[in-house]
N, C-alpha and C positions, 0 to 999 in steps of 0.2 A: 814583892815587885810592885811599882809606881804604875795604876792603869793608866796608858798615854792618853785614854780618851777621856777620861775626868780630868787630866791635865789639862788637856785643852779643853774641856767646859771651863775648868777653871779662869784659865786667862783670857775667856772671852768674855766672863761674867767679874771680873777682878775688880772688888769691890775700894783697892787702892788706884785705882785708874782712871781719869774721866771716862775714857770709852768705855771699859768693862762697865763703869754703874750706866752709863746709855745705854749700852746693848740691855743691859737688864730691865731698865725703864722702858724700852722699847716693846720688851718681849711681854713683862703685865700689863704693857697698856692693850699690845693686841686681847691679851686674853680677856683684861675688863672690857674691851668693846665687843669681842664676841658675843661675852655675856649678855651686854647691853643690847643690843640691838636683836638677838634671839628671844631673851624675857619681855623687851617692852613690846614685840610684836606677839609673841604668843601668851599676855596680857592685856593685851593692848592700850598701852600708853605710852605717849607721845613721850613723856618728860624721860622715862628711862629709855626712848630710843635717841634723846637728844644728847641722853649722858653717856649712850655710844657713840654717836657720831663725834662728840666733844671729842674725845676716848682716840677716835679716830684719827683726828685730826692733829689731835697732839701728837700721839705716833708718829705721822706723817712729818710733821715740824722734828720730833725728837732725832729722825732716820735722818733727813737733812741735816741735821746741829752733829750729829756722830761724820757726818761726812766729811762738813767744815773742820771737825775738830783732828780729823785723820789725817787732814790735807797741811791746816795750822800746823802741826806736828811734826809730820813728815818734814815739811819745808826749812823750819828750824832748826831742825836735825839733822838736817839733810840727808832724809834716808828715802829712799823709794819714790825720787821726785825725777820726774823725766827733765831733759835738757833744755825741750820746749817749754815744757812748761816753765821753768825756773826763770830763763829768758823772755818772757812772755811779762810774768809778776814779778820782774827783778825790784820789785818794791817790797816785795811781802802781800800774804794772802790775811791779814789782820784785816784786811775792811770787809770778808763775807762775814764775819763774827755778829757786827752791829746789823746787816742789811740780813741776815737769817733771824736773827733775834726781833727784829720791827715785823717781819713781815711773819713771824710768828705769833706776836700781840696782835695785830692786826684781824689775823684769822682766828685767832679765838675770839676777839671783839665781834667781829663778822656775824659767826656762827653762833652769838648767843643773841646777839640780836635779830635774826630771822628767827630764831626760836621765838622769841618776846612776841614779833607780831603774830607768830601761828597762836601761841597760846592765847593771846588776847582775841583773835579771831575767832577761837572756841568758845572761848566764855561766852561770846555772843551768840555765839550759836548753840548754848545751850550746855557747854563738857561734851563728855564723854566716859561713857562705862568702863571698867577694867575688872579684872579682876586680881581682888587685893591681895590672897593668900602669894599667889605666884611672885608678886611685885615686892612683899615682904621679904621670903627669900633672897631676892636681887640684890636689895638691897643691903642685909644683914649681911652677905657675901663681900658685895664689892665694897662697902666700909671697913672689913677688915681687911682687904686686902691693899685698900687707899691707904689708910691709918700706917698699915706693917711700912708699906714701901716707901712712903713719905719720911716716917721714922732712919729705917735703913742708910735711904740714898744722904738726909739733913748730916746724919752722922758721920759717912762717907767724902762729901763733901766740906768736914771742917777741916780737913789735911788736905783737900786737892785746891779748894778753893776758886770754884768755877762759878761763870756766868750763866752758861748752860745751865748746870744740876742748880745754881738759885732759881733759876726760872720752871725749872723743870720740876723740883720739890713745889713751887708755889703752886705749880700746876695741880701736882697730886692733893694737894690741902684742898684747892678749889674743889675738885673730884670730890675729893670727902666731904667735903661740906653740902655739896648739891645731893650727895647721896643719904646721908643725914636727915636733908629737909626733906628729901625723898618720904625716908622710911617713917617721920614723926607723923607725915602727910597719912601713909600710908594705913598705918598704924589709928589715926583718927578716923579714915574711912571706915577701916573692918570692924571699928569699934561701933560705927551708927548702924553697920547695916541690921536691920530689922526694928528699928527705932523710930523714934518720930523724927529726928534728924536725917532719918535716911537722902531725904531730898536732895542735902548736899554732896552727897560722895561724885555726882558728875561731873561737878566744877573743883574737886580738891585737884583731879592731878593737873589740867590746865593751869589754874592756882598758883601751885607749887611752884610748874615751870617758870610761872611767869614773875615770882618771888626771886627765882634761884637766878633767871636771867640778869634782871634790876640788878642785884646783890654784884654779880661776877663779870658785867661787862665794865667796871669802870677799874677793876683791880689788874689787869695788865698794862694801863695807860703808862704808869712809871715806867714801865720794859721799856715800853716803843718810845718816849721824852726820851729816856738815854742812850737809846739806838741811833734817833736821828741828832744826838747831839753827838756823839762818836760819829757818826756819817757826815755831819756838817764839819766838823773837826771844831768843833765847840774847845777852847780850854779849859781844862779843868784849871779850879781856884786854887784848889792846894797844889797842885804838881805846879803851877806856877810863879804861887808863893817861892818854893823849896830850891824851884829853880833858879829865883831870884836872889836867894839868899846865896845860895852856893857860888854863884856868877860875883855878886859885888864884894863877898870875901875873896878869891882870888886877884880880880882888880887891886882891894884896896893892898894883898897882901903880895904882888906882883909888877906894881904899878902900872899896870894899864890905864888907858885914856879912858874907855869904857868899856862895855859890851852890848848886845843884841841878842835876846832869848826869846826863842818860837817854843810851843811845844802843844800834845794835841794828845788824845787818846781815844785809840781808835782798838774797840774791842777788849784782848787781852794786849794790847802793845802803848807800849809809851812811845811816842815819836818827839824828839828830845833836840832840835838847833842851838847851838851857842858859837856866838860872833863875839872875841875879843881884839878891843880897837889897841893896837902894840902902837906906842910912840912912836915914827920914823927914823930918830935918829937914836932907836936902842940899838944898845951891844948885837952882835950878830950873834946865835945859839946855834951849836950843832942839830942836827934832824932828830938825834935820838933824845935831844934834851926838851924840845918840842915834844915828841911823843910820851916821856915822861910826866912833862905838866898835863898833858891829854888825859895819862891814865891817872892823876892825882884825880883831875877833874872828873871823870868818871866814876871813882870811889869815892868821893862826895857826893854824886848824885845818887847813889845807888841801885837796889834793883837791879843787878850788873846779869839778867838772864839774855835765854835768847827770844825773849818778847819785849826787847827795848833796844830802842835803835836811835842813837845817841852820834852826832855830828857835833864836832868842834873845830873851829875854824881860827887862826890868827892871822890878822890884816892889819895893813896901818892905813888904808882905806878905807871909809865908813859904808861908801859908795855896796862895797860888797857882801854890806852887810842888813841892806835892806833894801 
């Protein structure tokens, strides 16, 4: 007999699912920051309570990005989506994708940078004590556990193919790395202590942070450029290329006067206009023969899911088409 309740662990952790690998990201990241911010205080050091609060914070963002992604979803599907709401966003919910995603680089930027200044603050004032054996621990922990889940979700993600889980893997790599320079930090402290080097062990883990800061606030900047380029409704080069192709072979192979091609990507959605200019004094076409060149022209552009939203239009007025 099937235990119903590992069933449903199962599909809430569904490692073929974008949410199932969010929910699962979600749930190590709380445990690494427990970790975190329990060992860097009963340690005491800053750099691993910062690598909980990071820990944190991504959480925070990841719980949001599962949200967006249950609502994206629903909507497309149209399953479990109220009236109001549907009528509300009768555009689609593709623009919270870029505007979670910017304001999630944003807040990791944030937060590594008040770290920077606390730790450069310490150096000047002299570090700060810890103790190392506890902090080795931590470390040697949450590295493997970065390491494991960064691996898992990268894999996971080559069949789903999300924006999310790429940001979300980069996140964990970050993790590991700061936990990394953590332990090598670490690892050179417990090594001086009782030496003539001892001097320095009060400035390594200020040090550290203030290395790991440098390093990882400039590495979500690409998120947030293509967030607010998806938000601005930036073109992409190629979708407009492809666009362009497909639009002037119809023309030349339909004889139209011209056409008018918009298009934008926002999120996970292609947002797709085409305006062909019909000569005024062409043959008159039934409705269904229109619709037919519609759907040629659609299987030419392709990507034919429900995250592309593809208008085509025939006028013999230009007027309406810009």
């Amino acid at each position: 007999m099937q235990n119903p309740g590992g069933a449903t662990t199962t599909r809430v952790f569904d490692l073929a699912d974008e949410r199932g690998v969010l929910r699962m990201s979600i749930g190590v990241t709380v445990l690494v920051a427990s970790l975190g911010v329990a060992f860097g205080l009963a340690s005491g050091s800053y750099s691993i309570v910062f690598d909980g609060v990071y820990s944190l914070v991504d959480a925070g963002m990841s719980g949001l990005s599962l949200v967006v992604v249950n609502l994206i979803t629903a909507f497309t599907t149209s399953k479990q989506v109220s009236r109001k709401l549907r009528e509300r966003f009768s555009m689609g919910l593709w623009h919270l994708e870029p505007m979670v995603l910017g304001l999630n680089a944003m807040l990791l930027m944030g937060v590594a940078g008040y770290a920077l200044v606390n730790a450069i603050g310490s150096l000047l004032q002299g570090g700060r004590h810890l103790e190392f054996d506890l902090a080795i621990i931590y470390a040697v922990v949450t590295l493997a556990v970065c390491a494991t889940t960064a691996i898992v979700e990268a894999r996971a993600n080559r069949r789903i193919g999300s924006a999310f889980l790429r940001l979300d893997v980069r996140g964990w790599i970050m993790s590991g790395g700061i936990t990394a320079a953590l332990l090598i930090a670490f690892l050179v402290g417990y090594a001086v202590q009782g030496t003539p080097w001892q001097w320095i062990s009060p400035y390594i883990d200020p040090a550290v942070l203030a290395v790991v800061c440098v390093i990882i606030i400039p590495l979500p900047i690409s998120t947030a450029r293509q967030a607010l380029a998806d938000i601005f409704l930036l073109t992409p080069v190629e979708l407009m290329q492809h666009v362009d192709d497909v639009a002037r072979g119809f023309v030349e192979k339909y004889g139209f006067v011209t056409y008018r091609a918009y298009a934008a990507r926002v999120g996970r959605s292609r947002e797709i206009e085409l305006y062909f200019i019909v000569p005024a004094d062409a043959p008159a076409r039934p409705i269904a023969e229109w619709d037919a060149l519609r759907d040629e022209i659609g299987a030419a552009i392709g990507n034919d899911g429900p995250h592309r939203w593809l208008t085509v239009v025939f006028t013999s007025d230009l007027a309406w088409a810009e």
